[in-house]
N, CA, C and O atoms as CSV, one atom per row, in Angstrom:
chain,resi,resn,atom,element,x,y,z
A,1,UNK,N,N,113.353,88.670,97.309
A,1,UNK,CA,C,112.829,89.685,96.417
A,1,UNK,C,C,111.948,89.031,95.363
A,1,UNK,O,O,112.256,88.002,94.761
A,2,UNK,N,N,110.647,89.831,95.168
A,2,UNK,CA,C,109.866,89.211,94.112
A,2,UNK,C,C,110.260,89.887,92.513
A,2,UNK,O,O,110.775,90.976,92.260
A,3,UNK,N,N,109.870,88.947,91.704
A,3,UNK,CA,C,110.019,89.567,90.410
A,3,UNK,C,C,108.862,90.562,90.250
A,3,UNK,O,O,108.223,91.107,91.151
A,4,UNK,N,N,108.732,90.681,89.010
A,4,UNK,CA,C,107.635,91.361,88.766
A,4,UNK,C,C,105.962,90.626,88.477
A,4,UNK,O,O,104.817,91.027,88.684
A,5,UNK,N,N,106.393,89.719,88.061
A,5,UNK,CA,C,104.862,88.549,88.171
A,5,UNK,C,C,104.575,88.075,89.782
A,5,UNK,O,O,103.565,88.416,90.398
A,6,UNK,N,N,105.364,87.455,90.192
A,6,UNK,CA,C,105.267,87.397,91.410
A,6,UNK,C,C,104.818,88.350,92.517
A,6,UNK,O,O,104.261,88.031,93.567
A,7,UNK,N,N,105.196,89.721,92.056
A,7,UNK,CA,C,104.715,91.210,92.706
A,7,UNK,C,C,103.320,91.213,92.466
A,7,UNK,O,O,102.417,91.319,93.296
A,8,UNK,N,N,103.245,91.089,91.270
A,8,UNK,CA,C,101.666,91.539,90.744
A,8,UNK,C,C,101.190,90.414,91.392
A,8,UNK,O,O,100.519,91.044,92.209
A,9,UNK,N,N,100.974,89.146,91.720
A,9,UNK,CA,C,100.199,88.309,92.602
A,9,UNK,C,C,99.953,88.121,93.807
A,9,UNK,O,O,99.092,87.394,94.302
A,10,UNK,N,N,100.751,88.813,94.331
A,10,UNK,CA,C,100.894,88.822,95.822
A,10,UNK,C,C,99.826,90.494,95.943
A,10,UNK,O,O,99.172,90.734,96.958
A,11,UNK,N,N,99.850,91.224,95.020
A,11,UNK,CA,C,99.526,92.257,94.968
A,11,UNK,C,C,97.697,92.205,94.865
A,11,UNK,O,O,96.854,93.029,95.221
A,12,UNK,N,N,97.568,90.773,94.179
A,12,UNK,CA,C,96.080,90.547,93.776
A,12,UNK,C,C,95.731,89.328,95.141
A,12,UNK,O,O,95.245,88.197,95.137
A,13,UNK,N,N,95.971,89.742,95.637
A,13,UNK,CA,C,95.893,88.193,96.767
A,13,UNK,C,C,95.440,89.479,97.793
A,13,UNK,O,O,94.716,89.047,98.690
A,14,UNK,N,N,95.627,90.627,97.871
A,14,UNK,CA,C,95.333,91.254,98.784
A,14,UNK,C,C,93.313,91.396,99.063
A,14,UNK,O,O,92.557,91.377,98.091
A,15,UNK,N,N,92.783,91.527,100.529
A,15,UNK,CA,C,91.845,91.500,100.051
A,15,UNK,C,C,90.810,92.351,99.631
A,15,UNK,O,O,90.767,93.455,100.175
A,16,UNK,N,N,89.921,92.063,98.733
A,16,UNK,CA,C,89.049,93.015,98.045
A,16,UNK,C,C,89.962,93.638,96.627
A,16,UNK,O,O,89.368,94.605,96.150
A,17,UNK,N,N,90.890,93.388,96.087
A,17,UNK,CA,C,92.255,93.991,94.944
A,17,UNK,C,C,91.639,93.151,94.507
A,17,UNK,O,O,91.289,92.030,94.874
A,18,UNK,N,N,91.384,94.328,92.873
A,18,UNK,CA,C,90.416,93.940,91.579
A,18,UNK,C,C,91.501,93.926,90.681
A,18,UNK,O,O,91.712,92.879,90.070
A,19,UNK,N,N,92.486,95.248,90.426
A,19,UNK,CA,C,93.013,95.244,89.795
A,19,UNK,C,C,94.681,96.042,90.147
A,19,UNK,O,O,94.828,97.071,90.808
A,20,UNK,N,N,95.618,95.354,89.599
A,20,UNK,CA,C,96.829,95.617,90.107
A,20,UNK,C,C,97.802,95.834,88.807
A,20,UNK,O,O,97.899,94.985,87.920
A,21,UNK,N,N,98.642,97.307,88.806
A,21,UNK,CA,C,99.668,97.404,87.897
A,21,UNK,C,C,101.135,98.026,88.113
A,21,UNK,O,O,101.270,98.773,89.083
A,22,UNK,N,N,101.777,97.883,87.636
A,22,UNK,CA,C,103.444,98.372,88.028
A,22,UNK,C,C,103.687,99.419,86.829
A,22,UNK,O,O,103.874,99.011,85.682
A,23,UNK,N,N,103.676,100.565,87.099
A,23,UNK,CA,C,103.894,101.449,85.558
A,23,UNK,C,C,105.228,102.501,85.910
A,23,UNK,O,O,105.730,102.922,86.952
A,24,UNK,N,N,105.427,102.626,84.855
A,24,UNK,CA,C,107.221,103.795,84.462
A,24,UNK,C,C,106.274,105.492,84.332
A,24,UNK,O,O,105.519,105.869,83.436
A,25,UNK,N,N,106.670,106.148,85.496
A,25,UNK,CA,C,105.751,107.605,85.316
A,25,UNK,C,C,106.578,108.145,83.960
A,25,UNK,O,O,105.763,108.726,83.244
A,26,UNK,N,N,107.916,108.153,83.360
A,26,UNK,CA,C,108.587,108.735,82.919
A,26,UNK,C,C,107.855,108.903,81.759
A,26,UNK,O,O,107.744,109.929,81.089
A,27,UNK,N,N,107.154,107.348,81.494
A,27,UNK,CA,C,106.559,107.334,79.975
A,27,UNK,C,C,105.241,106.791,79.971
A,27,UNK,O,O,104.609,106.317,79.027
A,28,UNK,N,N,104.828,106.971,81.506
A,28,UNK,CA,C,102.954,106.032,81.171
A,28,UNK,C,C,102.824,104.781,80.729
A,28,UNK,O,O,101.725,104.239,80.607
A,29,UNK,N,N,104.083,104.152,80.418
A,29,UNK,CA,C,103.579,102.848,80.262
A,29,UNK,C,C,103.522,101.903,81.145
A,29,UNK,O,O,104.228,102.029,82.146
A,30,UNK,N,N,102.637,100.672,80.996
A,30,UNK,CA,C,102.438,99.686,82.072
A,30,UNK,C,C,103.465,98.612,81.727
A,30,UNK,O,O,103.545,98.092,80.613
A,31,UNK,N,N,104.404,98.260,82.981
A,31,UNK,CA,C,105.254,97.557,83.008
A,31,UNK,C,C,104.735,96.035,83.408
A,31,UNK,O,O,105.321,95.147,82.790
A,32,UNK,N,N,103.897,95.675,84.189
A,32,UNK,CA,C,102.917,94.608,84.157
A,32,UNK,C,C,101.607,95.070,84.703
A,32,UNK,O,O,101.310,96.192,85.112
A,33,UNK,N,N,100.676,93.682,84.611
A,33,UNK,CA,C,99.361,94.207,85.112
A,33,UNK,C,C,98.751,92.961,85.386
A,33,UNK,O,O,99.104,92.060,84.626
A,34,UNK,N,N,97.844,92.629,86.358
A,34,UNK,CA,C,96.777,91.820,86.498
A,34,UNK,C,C,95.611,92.043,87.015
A,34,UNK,O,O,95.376,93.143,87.515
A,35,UNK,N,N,94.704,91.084,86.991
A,35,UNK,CA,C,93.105,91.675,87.247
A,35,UNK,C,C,92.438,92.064,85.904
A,35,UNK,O,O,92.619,91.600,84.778
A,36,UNK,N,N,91.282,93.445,86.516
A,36,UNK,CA,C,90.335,93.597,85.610
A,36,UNK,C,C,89.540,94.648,85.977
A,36,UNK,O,O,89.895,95.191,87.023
A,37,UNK,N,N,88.493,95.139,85.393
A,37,UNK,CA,C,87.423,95.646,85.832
A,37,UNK,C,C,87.680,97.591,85.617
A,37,UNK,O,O,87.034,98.584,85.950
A,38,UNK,N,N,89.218,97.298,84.752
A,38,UNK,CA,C,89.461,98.590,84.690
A,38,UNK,C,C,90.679,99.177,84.021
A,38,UNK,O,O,91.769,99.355,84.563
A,39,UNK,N,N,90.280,99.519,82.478
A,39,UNK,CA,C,91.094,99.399,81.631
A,39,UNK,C,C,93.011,100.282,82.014
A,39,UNK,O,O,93.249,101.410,81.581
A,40,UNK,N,N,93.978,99.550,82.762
A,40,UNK,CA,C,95.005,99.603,83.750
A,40,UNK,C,C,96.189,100.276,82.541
A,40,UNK,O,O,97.157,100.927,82.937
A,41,UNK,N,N,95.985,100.055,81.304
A,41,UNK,CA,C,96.927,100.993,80.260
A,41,UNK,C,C,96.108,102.477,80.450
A,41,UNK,O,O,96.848,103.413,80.751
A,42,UNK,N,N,95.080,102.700,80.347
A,42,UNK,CA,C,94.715,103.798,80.315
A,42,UNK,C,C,94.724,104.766,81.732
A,42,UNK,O,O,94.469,105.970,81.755
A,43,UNK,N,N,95.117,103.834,83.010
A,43,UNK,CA,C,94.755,104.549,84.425
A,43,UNK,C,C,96.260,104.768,84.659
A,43,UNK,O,O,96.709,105.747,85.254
A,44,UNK,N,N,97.162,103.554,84.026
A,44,UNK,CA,C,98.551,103.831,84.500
A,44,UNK,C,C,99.170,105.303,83.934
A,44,UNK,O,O,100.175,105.851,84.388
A,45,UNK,N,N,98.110,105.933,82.554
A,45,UNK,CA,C,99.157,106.710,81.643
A,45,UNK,C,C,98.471,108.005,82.590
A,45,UNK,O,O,98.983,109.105,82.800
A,46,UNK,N,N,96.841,107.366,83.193
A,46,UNK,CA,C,96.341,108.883,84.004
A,46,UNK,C,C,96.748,109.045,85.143
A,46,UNK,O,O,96.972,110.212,85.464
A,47,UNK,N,N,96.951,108.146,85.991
A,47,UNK,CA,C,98.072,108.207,87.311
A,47,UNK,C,C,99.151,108.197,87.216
A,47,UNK,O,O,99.706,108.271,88.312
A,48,UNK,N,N,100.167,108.104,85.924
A,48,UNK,CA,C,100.800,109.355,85.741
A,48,UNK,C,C,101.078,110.721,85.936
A,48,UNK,O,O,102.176,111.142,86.302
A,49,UNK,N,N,99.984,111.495,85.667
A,49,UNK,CA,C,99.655,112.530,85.482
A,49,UNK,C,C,99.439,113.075,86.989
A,49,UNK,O,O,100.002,114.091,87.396
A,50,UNK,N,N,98.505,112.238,87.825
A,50,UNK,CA,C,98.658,112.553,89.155
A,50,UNK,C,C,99.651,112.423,89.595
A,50,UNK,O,O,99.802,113.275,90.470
A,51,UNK,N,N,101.140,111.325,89.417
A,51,UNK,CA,C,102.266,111.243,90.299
A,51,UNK,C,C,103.118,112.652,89.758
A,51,UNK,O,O,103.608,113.355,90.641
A,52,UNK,N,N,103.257,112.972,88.651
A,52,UNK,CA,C,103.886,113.883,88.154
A,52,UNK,C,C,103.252,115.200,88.777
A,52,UNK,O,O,104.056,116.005,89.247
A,53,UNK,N,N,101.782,115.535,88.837
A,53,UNK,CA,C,101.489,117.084,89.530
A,53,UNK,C,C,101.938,116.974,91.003
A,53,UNK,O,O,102.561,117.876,91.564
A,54,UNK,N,N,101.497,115.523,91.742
A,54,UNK,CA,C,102.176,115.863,93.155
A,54,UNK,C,C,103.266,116.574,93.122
A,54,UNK,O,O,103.221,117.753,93.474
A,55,UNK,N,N,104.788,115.823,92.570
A,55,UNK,CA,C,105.918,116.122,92.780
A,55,UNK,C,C,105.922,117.408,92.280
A,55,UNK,O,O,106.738,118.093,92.897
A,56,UNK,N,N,105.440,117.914,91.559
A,56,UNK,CA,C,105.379,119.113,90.451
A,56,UNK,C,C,105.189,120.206,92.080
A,56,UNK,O,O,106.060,120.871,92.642
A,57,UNK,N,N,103.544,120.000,92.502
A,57,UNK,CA,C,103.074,120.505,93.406
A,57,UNK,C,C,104.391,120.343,95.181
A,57,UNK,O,O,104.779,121.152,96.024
A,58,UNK,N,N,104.560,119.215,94.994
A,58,UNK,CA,C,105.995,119.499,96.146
A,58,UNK,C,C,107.169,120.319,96.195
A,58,UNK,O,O,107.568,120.781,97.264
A,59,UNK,N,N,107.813,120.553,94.976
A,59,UNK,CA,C,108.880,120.783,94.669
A,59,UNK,C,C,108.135,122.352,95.085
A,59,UNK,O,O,108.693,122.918,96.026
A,60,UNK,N,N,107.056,123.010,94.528
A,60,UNK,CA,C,106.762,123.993,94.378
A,60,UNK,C,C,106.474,124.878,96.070
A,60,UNK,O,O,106.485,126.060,96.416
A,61,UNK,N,N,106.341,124.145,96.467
A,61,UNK,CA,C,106.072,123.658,98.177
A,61,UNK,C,C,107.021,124.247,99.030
A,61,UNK,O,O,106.954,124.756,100.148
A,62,UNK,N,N,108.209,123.986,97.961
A,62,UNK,CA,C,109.529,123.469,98.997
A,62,UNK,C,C,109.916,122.003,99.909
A,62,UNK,O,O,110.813,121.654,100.675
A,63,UNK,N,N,108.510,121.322,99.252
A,63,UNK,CA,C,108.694,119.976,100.303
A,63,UNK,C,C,109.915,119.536,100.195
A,63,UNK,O,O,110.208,119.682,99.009
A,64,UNK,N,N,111.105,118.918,100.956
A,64,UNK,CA,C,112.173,118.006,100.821
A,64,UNK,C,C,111.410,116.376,101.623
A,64,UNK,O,O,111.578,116.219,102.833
A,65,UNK,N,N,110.511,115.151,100.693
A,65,UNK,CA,C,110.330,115.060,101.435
A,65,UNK,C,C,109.856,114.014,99.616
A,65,UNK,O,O,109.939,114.188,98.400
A,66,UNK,N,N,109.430,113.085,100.503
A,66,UNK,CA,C,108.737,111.367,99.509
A,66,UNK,C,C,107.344,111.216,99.563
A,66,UNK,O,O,106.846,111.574,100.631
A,67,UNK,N,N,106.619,110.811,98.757
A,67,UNK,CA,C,105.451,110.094,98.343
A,67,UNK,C,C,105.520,108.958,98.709
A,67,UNK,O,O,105.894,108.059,97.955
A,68,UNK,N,N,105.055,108.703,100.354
A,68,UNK,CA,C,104.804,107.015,100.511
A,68,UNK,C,C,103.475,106.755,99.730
A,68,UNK,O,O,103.475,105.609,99.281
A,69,UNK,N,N,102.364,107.442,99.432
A,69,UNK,CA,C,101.197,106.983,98.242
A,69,UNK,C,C,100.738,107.961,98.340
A,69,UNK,O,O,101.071,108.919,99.037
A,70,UNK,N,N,99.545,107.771,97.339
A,70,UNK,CA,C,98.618,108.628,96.904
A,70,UNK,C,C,96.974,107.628,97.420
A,70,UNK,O,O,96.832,106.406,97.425
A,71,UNK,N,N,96.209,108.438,97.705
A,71,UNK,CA,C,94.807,107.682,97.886
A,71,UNK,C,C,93.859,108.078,97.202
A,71,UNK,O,O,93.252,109.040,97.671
A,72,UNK,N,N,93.423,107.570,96.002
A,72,UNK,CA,C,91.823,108.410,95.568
A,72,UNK,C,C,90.698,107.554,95.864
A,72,UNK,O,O,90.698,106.490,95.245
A,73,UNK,N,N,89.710,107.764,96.684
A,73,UNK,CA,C,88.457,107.414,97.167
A,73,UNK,C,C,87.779,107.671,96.297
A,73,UNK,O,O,87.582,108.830,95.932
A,74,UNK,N,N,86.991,106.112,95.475
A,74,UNK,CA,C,85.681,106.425,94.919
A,74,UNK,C,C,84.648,105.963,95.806
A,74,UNK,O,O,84.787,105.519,96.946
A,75,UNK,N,N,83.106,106.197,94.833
A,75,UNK,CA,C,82.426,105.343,95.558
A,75,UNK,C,C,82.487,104.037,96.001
A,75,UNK,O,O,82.094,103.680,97.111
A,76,UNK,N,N,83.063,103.174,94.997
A,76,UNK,CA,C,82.997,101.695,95.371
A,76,UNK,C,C,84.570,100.977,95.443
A,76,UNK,O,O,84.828,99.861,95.893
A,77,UNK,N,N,85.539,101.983,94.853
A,77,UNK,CA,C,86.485,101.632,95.049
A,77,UNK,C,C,87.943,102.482,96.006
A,77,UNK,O,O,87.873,103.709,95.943
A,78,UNK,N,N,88.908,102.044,96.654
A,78,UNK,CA,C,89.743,103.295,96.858
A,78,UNK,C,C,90.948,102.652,95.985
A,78,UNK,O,O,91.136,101.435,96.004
A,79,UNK,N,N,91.756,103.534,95.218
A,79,UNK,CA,C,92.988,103.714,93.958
A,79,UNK,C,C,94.115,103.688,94.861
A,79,UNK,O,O,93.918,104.343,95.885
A,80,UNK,N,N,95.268,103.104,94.776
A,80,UNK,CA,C,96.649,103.486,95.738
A,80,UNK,C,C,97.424,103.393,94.746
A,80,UNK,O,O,97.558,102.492,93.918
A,81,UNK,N,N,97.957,104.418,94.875
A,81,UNK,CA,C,99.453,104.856,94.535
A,81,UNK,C,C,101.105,104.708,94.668
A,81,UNK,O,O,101.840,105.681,94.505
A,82,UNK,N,N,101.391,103.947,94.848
A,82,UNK,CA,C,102.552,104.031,95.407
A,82,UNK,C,C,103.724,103.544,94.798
A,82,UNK,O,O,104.034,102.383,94.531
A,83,UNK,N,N,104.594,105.062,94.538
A,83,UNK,CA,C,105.792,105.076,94.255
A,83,UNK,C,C,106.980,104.254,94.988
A,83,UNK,O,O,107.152,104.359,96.203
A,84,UNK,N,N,107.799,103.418,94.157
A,84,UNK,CA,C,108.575,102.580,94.438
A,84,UNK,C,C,109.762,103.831,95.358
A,84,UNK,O,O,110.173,104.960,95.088
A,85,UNK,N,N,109.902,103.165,96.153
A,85,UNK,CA,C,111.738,104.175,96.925
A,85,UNK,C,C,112.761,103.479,96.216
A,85,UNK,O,O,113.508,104.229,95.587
A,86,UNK,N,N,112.950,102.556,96.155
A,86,UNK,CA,C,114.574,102.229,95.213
A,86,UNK,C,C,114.158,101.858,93.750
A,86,UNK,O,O,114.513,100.791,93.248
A,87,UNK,N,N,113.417,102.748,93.107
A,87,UNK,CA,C,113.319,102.453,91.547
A,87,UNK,C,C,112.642,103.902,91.215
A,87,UNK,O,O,111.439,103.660,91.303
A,88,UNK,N,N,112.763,105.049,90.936
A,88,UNK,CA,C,112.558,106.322,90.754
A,88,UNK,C,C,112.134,106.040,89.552
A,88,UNK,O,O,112.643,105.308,88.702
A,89,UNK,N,N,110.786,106.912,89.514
A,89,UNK,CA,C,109.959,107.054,88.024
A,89,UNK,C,C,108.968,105.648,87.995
A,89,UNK,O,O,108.050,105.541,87.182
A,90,UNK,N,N,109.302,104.569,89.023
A,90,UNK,CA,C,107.883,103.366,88.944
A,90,UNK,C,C,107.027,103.256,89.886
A,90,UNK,O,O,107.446,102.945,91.001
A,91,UNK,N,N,105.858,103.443,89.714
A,91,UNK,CA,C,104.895,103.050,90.727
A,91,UNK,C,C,103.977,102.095,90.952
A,91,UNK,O,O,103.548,101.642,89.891
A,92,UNK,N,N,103.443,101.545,92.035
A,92,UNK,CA,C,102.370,100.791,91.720
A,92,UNK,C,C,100.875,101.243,91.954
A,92,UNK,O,O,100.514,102.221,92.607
A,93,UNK,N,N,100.040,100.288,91.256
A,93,UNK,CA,C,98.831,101.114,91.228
A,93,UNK,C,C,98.173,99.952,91.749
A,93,UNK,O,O,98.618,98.825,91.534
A,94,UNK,N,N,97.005,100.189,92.508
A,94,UNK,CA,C,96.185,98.937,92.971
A,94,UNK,C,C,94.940,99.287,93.288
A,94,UNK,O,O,94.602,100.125,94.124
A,95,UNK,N,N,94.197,98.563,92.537
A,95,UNK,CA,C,92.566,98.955,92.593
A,95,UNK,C,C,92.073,98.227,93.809
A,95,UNK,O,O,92.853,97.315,94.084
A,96,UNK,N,N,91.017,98.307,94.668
A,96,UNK,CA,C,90.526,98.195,95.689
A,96,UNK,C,C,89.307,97.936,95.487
A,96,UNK,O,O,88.908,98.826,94.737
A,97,UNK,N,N,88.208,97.011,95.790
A,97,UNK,CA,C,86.459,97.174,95.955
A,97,UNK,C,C,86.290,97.355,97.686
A,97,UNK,O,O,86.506,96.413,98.448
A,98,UNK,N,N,85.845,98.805,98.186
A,98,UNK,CA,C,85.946,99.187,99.735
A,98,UNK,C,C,84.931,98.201,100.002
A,98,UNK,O,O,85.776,97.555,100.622
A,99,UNK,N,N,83.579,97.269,100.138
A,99,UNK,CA,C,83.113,96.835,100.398
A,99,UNK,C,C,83.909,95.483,101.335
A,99,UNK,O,O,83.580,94.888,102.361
A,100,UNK,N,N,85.281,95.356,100.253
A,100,UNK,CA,C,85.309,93.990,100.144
A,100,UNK,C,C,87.150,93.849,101.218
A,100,UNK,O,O,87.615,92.765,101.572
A,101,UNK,N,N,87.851,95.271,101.511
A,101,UNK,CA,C,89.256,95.532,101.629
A,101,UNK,C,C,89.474,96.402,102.810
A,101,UNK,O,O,88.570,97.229,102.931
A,102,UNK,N,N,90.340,96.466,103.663
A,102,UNK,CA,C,90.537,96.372,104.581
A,102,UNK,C,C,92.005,97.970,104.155
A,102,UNK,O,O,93.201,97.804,103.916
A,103,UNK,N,N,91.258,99.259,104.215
A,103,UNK,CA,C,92.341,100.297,103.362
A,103,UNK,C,C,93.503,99.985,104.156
A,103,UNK,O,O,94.354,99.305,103.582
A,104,UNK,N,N,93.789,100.410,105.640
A,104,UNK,CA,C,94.935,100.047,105.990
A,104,UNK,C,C,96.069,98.975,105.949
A,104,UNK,O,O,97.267,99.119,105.707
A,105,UNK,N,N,95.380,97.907,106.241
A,105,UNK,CA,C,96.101,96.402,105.669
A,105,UNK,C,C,96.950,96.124,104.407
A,105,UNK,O,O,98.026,95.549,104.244
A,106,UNK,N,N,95.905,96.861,103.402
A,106,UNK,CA,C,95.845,96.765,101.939
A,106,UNK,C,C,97.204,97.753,101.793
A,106,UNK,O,O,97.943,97.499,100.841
A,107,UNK,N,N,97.504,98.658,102.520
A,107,UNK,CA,C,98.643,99.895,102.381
A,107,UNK,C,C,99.822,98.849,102.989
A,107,UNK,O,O,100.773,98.316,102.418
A,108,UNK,N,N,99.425,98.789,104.188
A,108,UNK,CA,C,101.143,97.796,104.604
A,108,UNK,C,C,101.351,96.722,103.762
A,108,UNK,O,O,102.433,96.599,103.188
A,109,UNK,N,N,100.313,95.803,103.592
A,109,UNK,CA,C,100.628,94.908,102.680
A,109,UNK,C,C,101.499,95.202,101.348
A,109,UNK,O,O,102.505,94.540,101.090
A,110,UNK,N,N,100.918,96.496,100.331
A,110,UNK,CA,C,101.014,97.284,99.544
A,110,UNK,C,C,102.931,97.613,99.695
A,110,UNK,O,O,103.840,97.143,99.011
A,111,UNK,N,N,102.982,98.477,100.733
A,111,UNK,CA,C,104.256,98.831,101.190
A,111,UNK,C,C,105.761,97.720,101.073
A,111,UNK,O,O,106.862,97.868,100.544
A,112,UNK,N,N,105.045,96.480,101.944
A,112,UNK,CA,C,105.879,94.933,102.145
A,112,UNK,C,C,105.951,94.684,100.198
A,112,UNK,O,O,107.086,94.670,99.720
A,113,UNK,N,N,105.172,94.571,99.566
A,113,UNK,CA,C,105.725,93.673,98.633
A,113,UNK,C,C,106.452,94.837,97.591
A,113,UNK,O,O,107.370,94.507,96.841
A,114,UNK,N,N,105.860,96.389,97.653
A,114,UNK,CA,C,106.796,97.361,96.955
A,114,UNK,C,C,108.451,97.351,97.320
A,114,UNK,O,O,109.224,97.841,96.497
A,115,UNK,N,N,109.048,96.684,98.780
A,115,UNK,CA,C,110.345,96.804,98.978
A,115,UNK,C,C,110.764,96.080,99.080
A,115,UNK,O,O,111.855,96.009,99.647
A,116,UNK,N,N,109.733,94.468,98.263
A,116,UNK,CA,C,110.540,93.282,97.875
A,116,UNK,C,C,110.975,93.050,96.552
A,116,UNK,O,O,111.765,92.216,96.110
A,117,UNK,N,N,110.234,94.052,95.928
A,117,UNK,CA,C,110.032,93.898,94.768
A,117,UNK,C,C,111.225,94.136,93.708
A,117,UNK,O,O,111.645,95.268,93.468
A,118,UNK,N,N,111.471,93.574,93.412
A,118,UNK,CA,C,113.008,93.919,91.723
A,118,UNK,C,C,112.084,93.866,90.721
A,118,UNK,O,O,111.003,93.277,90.677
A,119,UNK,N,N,112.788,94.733,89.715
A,119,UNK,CA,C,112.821,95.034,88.139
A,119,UNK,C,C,113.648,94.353,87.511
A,119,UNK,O,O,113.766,94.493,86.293
């Protein structure tokens, strides 16, 4: 199991990952962070906001059912999401340059170090 520094590096080792953070949805704050290129206190407190309407939007659904991630496609970058399964309320966030990253890879990879990962 990785710590949490160790998470975040393995997390930036991925390829084309600019920027990488571990945040608490409960309260928007960033629990670690590395990289750059994208101020990660301010995206963790707004992808927040997206992890909270999903579930908001599931529950409403009737979904019985988990958030393996979220994907937002920009132009130059794609955003991943992904809520921890054995740590409720943390997710990770990982910035992408698509030029440079490989989306699928970047998700399993993504996946492997989220269920190594301890708090």
């Amino acid at each position: 199991m990785g710590n949490l520094t160790q998470s975040l590096e393995e997390l930036m080792q991925i390829d084309g990952a600019a920027a990488a953070a571990v945040v608490d949805s409960n309260s928007g704050m960033v629990l670690g962070k590395a990289g750059g290129g994208v101020d990660l206190d301010v995206a963790g407190a707004g992808n927040t906001e997206v992890v909270r309407a999903k579930l908001k939007t599931m529950k409403s659904l009737g979904l019985k059912d988990n958030i393996e991630d979220i994907l937002i496609t920009l132009g130059k970058q794609y955003h991943v999401i992904r809520p921890m399964a054995e740590r409720s309320g943390v997710f990770i966030y990982l910035v992408l340059d698509k030029a440079k990253s490989s989306l699928a890879l970047a998700r399993i990879k993504t996946a492997e170090i989220e269920a190594g990962m301890s708090l």
